[in-house]
C-alpha positions as CSV (number, residue, x, y, z in Angstrom):
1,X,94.5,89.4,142.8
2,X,95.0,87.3,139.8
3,X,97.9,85.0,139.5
4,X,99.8,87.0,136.6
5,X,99.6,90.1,139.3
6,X,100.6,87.8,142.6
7,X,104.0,86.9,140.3
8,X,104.5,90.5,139.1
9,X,104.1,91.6,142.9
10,X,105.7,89.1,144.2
11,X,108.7,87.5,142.0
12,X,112.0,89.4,142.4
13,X,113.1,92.1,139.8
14,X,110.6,91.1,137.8
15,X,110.0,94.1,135.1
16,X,113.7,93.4,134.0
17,X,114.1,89.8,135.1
18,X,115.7,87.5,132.1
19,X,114.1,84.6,133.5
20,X,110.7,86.2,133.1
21,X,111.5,87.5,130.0
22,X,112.2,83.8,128.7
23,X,109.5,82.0,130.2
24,X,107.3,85.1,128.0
25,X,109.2,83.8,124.6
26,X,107.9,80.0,125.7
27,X,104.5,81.1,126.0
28,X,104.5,83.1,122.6
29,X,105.7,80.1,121.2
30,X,103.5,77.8,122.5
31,X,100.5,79.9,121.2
32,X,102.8,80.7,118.1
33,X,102.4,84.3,118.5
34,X,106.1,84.3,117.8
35,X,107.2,86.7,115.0
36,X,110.3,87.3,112.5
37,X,113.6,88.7,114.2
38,X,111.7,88.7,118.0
39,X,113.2,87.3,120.9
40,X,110.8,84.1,120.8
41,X,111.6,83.3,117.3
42,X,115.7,83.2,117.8
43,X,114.9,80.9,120.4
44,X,112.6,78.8,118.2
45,X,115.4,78.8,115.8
46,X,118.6,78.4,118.5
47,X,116.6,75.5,120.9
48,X,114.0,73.5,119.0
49,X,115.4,74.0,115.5
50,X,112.7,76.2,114.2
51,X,110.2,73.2,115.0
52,X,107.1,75.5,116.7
53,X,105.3,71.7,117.0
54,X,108.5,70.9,119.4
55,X,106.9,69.0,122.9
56,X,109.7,70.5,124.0
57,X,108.5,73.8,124.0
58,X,105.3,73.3,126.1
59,X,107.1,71.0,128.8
60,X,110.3,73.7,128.7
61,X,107.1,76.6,129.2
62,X,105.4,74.6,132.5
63,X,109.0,74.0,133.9
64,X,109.4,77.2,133.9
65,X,106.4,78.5,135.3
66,X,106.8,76.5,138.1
67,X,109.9,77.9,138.8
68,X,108.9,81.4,138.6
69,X,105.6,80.4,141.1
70,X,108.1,78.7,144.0
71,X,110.6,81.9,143.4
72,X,107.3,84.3,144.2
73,X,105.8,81.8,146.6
74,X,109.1,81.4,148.7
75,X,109.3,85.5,148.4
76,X,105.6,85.8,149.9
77,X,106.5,83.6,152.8
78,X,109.5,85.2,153.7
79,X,107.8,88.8,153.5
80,X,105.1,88.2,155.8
81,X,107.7,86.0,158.4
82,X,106.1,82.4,158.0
């Protein structure tokens, strides 16, 4: 099982989870995937002012992750009664 599939099992909700959905638009802009009028780029322009170089952006990104790897993690344990 690869990480991306532990969190999909894993983290609550997840297909329609905002959370998920955000921490997605960090990592598009990180690899500036973003694209005109997409979810990624209004928060490119709403957050870091348009600025795709913004450290913000990759430190905002890894928060995030984190977050979403304790919410999984914490799910995991409590499944399986550790």
């Amino acid at each position: 099982m690869t990480n991306r599939e532990f969190i999909e099992k894993w983290y609550p909700n997840y297909s329609s989870s905002s959370f998920i959905a955000h921490n997605e638009d960090l990592f598009k802009l990180m690899n500036k995937e973003q694209e005109d009028g997409d979810s990624a780029d209004s928060l490119l322009q709403s957050t870091y002012k348009g600025d795709v170089r913004d450290p913000r952006i990759e430190t905002d990104f890894y928060e995030s992750e984190c977050m979403i790897y304790d919410k999984a993690l914490q799910n995991f344990i409590k499944t399986i009664g550790l």
